[in-house]
N, CA, C and O atoms as CSV, one atom per row, in Angstrom:
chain,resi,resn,atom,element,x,y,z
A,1,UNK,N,N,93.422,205.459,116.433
A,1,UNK,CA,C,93.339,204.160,115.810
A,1,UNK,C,C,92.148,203.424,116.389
A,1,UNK,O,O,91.834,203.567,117.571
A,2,UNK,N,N,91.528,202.685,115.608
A,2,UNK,CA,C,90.240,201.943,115.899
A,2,UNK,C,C,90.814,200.859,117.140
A,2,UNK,O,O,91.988,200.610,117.414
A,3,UNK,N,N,89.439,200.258,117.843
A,3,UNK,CA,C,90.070,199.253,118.563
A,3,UNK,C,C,90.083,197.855,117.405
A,3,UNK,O,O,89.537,197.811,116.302
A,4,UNK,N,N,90.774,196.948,117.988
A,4,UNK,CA,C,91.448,195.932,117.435
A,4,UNK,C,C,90.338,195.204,116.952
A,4,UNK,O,O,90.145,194.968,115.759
A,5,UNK,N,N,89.330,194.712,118.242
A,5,UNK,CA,C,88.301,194.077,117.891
A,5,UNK,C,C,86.934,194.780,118.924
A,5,UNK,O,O,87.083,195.607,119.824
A,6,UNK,N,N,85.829,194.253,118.532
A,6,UNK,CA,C,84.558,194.662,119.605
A,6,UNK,C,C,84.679,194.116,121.119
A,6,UNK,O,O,84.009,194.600,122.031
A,7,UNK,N,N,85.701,192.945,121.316
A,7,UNK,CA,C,85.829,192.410,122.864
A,7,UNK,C,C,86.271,193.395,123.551
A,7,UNK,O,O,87.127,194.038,122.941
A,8,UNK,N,N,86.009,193.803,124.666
A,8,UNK,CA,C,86.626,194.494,125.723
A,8,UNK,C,C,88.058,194.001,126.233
A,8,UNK,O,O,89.011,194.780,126.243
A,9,UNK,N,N,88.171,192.645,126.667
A,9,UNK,CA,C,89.175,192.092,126.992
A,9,UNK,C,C,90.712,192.425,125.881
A,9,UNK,O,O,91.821,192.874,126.169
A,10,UNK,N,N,90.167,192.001,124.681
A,10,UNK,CA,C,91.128,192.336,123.404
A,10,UNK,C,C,91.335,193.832,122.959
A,10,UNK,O,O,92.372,194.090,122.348
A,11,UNK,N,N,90.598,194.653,123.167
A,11,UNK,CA,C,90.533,196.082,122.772
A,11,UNK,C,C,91.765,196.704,122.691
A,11,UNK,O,O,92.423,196.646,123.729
A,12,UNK,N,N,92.259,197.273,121.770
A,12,UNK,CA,C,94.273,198.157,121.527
A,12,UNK,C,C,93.866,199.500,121.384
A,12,UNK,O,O,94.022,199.564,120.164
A,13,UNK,N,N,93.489,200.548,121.679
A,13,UNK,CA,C,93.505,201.809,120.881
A,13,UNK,C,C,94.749,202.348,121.538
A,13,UNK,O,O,95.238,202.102,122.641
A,14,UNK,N,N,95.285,203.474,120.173
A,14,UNK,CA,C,96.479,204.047,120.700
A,14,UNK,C,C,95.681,205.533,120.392
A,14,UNK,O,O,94.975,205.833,119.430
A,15,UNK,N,N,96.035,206.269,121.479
A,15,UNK,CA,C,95.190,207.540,121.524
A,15,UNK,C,C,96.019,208.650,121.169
A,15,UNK,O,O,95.478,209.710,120.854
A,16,UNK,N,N,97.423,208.526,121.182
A,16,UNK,CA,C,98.446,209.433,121.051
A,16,UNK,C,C,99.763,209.001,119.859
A,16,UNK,O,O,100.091,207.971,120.447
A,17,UNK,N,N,100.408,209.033,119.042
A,17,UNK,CA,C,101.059,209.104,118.011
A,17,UNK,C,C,102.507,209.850,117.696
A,17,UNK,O,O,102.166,210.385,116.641
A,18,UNK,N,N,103.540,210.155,117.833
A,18,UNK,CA,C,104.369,210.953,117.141
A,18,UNK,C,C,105.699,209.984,116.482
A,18,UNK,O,O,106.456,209.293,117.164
A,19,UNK,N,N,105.746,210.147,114.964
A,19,UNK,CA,C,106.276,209.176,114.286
A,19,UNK,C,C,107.798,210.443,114.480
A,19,UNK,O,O,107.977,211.562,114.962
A,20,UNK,N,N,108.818,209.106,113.575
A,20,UNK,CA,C,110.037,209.752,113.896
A,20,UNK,C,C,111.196,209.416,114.435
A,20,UNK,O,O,111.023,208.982,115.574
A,21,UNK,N,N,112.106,209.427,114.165
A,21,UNK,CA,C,113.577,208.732,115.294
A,21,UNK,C,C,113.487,208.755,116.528
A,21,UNK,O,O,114.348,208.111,117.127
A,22,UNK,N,N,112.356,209.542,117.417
A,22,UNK,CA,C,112.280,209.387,118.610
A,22,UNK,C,C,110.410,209.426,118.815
A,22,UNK,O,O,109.668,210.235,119.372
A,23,UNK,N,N,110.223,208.474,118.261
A,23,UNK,CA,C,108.808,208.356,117.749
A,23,UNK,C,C,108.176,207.739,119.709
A,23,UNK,O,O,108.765,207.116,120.592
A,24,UNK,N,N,106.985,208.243,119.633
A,24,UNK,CA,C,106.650,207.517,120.749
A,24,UNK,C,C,105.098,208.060,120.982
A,24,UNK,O,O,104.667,208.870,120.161
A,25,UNK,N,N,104.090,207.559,122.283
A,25,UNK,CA,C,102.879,207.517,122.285
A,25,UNK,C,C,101.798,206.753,123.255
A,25,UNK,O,O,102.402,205.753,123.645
A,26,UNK,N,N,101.067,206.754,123.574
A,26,UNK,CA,C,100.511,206.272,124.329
A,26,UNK,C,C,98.993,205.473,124.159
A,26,UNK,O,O,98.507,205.857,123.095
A,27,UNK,N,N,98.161,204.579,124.786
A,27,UNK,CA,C,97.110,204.346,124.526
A,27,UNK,C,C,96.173,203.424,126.162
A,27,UNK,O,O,96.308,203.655,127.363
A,28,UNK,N,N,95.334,202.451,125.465
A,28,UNK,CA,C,94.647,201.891,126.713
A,28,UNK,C,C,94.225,200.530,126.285
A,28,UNK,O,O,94.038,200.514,125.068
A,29,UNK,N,N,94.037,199.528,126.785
A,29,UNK,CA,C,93.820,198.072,126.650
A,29,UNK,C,C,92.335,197.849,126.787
A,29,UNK,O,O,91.948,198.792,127.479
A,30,UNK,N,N,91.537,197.256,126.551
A,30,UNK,CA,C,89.832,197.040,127.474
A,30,UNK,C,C,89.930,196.415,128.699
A,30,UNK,O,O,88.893,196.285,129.349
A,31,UNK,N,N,91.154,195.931,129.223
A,31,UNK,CA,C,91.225,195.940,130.273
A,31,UNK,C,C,91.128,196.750,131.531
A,31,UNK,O,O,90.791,196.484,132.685
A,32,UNK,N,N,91.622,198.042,130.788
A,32,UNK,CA,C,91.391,199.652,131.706
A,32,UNK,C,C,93.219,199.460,131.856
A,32,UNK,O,O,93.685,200.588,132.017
A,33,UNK,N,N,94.008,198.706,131.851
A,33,UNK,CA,C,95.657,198.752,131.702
A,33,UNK,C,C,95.529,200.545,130.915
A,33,UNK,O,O,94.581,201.048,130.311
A,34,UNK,N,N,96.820,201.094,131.231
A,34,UNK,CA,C,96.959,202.131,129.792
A,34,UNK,C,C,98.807,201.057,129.570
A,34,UNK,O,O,99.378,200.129,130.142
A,35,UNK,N,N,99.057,201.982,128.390
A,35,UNK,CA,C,100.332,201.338,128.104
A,35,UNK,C,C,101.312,202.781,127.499
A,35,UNK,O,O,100.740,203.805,127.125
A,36,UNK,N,N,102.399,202.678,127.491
A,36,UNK,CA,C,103.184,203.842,126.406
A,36,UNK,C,C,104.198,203.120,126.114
A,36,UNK,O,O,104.806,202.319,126.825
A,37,UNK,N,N,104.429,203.532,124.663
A,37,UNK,CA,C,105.983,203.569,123.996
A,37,UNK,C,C,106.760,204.941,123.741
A,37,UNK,O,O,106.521,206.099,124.083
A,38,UNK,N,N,108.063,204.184,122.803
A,38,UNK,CA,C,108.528,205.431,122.614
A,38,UNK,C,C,110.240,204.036,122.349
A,38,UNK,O,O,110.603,203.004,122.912
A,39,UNK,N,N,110.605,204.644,121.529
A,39,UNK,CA,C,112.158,204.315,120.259
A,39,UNK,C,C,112.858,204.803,121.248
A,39,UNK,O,O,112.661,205.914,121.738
A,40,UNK,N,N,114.395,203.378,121.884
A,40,UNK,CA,C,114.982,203.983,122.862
A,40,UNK,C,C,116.150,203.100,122.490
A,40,UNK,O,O,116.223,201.954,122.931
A,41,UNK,N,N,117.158,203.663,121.603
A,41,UNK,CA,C,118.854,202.702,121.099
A,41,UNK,C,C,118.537,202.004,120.341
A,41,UNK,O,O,118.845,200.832,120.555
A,42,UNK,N,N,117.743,202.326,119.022
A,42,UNK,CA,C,117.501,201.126,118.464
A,42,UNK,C,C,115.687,200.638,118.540
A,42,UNK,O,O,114.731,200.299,117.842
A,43,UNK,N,N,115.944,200.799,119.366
A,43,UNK,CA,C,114.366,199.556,119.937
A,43,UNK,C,C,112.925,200.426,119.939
A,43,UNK,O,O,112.894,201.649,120.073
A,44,UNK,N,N,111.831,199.642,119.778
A,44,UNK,CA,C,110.381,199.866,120.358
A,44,UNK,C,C,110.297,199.484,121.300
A,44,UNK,O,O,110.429,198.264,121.397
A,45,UNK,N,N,109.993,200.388,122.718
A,45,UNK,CA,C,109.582,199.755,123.867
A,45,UNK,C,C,108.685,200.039,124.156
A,45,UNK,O,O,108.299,201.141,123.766
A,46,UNK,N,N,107.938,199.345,124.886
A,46,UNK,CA,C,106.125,198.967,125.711
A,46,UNK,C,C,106.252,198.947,127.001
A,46,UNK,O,O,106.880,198.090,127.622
A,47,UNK,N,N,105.558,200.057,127.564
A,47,UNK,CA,C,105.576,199.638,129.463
A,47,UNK,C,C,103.935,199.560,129.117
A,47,UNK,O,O,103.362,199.885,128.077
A,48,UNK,N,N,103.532,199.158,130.031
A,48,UNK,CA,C,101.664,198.373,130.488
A,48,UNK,C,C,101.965,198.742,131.687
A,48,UNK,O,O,102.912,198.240,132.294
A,49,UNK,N,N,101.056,199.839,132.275
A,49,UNK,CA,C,101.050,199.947,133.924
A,49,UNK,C,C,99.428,199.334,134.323
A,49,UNK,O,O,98.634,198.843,133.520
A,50,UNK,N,N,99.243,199.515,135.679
A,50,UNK,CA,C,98.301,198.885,135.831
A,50,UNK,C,C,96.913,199.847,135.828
A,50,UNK,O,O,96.921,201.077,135.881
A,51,UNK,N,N,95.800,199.043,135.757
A,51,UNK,CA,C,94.658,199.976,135.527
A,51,UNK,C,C,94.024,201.063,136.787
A,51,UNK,O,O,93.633,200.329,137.695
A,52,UNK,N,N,93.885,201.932,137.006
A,52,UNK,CA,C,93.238,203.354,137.840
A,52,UNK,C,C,94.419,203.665,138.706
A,52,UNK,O,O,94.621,203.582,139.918
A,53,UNK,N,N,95.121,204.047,137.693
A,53,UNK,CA,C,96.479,204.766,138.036
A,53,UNK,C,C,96.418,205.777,139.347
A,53,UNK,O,O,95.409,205.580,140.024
A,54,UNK,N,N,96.927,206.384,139.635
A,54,UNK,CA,C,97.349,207.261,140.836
A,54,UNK,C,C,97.587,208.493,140.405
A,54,UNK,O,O,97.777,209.228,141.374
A,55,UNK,N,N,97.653,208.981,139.525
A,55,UNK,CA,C,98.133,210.343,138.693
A,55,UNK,C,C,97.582,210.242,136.902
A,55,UNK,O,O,96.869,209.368,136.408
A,56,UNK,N,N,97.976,211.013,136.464
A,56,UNK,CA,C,97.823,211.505,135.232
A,56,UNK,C,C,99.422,210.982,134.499
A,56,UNK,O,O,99.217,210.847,133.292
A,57,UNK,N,N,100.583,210.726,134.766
A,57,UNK,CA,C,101.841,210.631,134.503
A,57,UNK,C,C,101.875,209.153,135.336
A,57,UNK,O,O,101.093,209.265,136.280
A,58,UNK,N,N,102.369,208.092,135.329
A,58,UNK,CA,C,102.348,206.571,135.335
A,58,UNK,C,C,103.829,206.783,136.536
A,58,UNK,O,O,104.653,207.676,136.332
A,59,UNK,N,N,103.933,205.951,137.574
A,59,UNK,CA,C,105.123,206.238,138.765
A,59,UNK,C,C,105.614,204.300,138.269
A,59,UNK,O,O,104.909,203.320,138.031
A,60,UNK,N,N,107.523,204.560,138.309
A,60,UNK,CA,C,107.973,203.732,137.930
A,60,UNK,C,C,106.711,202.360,138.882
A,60,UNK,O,O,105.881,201.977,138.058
A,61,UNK,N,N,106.584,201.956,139.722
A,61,UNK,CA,C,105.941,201.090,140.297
A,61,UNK,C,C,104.464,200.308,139.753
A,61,UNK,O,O,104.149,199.121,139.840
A,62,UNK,N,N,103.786,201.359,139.224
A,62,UNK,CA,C,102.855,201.060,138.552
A,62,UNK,C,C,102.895,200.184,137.150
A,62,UNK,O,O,101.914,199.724,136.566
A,63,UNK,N,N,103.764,200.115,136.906
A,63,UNK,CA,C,104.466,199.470,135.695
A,63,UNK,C,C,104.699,197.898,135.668
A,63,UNK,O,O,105.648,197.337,136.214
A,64,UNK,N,N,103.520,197.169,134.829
A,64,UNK,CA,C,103.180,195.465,135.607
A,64,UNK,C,C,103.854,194.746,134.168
A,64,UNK,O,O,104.009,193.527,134.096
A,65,UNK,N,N,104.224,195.679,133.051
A,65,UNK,CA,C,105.005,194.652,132.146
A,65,UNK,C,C,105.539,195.491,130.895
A,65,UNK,O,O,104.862,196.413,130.441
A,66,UNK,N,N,106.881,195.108,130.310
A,66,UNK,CA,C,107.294,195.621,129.374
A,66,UNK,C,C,107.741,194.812,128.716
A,66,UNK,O,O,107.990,193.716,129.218
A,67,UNK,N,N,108.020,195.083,127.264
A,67,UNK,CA,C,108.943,194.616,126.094
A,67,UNK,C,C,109.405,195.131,125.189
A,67,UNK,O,O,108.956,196.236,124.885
A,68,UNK,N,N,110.054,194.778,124.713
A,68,UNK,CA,C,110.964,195.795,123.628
A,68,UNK,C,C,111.066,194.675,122.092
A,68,UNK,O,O,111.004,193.446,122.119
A,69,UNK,N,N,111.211,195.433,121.020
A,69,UNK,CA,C,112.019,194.795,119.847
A,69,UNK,C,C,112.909,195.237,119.304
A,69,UNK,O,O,113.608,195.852,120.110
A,70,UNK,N,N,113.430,195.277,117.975
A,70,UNK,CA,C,114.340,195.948,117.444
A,70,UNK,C,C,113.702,196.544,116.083
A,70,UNK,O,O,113.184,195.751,115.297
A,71,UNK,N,N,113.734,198.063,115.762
A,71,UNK,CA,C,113.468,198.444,114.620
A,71,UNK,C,C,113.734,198.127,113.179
A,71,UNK,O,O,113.308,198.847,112.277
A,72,UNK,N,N,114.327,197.219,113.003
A,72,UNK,CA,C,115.102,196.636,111.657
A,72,UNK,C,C,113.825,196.903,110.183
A,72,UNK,O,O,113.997,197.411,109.075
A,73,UNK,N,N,112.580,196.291,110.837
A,73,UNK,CA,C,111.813,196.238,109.869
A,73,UNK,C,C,110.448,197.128,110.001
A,73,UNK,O,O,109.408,197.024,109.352
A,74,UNK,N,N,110.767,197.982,110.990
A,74,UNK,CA,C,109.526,199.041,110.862
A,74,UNK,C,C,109.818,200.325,110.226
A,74,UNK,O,O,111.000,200.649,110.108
A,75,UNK,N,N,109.259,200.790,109.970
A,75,UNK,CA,C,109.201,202.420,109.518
A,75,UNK,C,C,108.620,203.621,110.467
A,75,UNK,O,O,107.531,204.190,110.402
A,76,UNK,N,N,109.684,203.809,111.346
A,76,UNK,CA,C,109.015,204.301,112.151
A,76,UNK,C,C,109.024,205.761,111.834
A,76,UNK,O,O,109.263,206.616,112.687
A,77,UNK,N,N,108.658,206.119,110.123
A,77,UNK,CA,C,108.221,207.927,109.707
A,77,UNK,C,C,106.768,207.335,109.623
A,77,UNK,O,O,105.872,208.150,109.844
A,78,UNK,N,N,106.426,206.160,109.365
A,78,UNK,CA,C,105.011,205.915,108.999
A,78,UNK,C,C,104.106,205.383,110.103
A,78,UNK,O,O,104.362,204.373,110.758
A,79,UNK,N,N,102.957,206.195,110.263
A,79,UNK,CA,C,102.074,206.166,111.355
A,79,UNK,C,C,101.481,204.390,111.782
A,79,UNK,O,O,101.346,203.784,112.845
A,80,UNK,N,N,101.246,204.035,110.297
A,80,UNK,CA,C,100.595,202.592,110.369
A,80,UNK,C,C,101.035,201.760,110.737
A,80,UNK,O,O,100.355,200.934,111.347
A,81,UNK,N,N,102.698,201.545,110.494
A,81,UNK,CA,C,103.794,200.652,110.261
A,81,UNK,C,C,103.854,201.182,112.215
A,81,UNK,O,O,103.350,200.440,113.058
A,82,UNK,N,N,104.242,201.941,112.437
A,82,UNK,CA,C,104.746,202.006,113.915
A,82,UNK,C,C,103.858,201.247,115.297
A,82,UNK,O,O,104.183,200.634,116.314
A,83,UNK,N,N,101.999,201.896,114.369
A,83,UNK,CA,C,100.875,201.342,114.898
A,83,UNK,C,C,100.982,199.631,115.132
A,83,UNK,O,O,101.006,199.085,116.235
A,84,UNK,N,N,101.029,199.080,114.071
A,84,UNK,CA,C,101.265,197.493,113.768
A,84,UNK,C,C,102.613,196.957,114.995
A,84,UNK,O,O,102.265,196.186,115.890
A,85,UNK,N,N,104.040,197.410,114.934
A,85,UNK,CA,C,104.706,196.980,115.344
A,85,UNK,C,C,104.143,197.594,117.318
A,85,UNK,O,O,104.478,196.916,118.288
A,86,UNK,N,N,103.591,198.464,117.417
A,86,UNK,CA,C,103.392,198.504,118.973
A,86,UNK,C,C,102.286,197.510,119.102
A,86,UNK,O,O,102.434,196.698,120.015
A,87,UNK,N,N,101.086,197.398,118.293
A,87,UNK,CA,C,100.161,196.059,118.328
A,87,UNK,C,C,100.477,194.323,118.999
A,87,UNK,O,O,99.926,193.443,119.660
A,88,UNK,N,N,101.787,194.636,118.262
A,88,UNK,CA,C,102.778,193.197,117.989
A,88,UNK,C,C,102.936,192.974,119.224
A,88,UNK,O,O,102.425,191.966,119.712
A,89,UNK,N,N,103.813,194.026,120.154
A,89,UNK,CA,C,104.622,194.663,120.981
A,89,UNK,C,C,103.719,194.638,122.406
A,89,UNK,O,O,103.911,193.946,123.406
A,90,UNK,N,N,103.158,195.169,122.267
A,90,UNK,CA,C,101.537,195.216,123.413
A,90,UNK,C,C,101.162,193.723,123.551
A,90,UNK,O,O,101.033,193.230,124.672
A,91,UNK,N,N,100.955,192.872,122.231
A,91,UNK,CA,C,100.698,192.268,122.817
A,91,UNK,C,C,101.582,190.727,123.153
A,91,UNK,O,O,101.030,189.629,123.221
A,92,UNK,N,N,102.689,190.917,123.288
A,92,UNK,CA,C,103.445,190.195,124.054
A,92,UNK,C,C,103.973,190.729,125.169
A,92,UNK,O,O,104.542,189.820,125.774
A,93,UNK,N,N,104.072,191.785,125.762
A,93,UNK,CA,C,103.701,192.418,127.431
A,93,UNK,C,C,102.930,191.842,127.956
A,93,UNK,O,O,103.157,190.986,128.811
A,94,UNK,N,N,101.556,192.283,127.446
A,94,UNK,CA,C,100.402,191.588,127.774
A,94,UNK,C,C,100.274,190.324,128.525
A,94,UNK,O,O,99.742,189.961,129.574
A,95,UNK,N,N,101.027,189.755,127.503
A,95,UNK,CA,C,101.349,187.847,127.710
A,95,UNK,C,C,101.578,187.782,128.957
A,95,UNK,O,O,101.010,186.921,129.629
A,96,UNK,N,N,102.321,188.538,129.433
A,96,UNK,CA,C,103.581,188.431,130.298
A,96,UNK,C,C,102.900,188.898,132.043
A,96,UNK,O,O,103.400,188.806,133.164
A,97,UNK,N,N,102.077,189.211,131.738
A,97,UNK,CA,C,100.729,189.216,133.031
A,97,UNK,C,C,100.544,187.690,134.011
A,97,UNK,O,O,99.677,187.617,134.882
């Protein structure tokens, strides 16, 4: 997915994708943050760990903000629709810095 906008600060790309009842994925902020989701009871959830991680795989600690919603109105078989609602999702974590 493209980034959001040309700012660094604002930048969303999601680099990874798998739609589906247990849909989930990963990406990076222009902040250098990375973030992942992934459909857990219901919900979209967002962890944001912090930027120049320690590994390749994110350690619960590294983890500076999350949020969740409820799937009611996404489609999460459709790539775009899932894209949009982690957008949403990201960026009220974000906030939360």
């Amino acid at each position: 997915m493209a980034p959001a906008s040309q700012s660094n600060e604002s930048e969303f790309v999601i680099e990874d994708v798998a739609t589906g009842p247990f849909a989930s994925g990963f990406g990076h902020l222009g902040d250098g943050r990375s973030f992942s989701f992934h459909v857990h009871h219901g919900e979209l959830v967002v962890e944001i760990y912090r930027p120049r991680l320690s590994g390749p795989v994110p350690l619960p600690e590294e983890m500076v903000a999350t949020a969740s919603r409820g799937l009611l109105d996404i489609d999460v078989d459709d790539a775009r629709s899932l894209c949009a609602a982690v957008r949403d999702v990201v960026a009220v974590a974000a906030a939360q810095r």
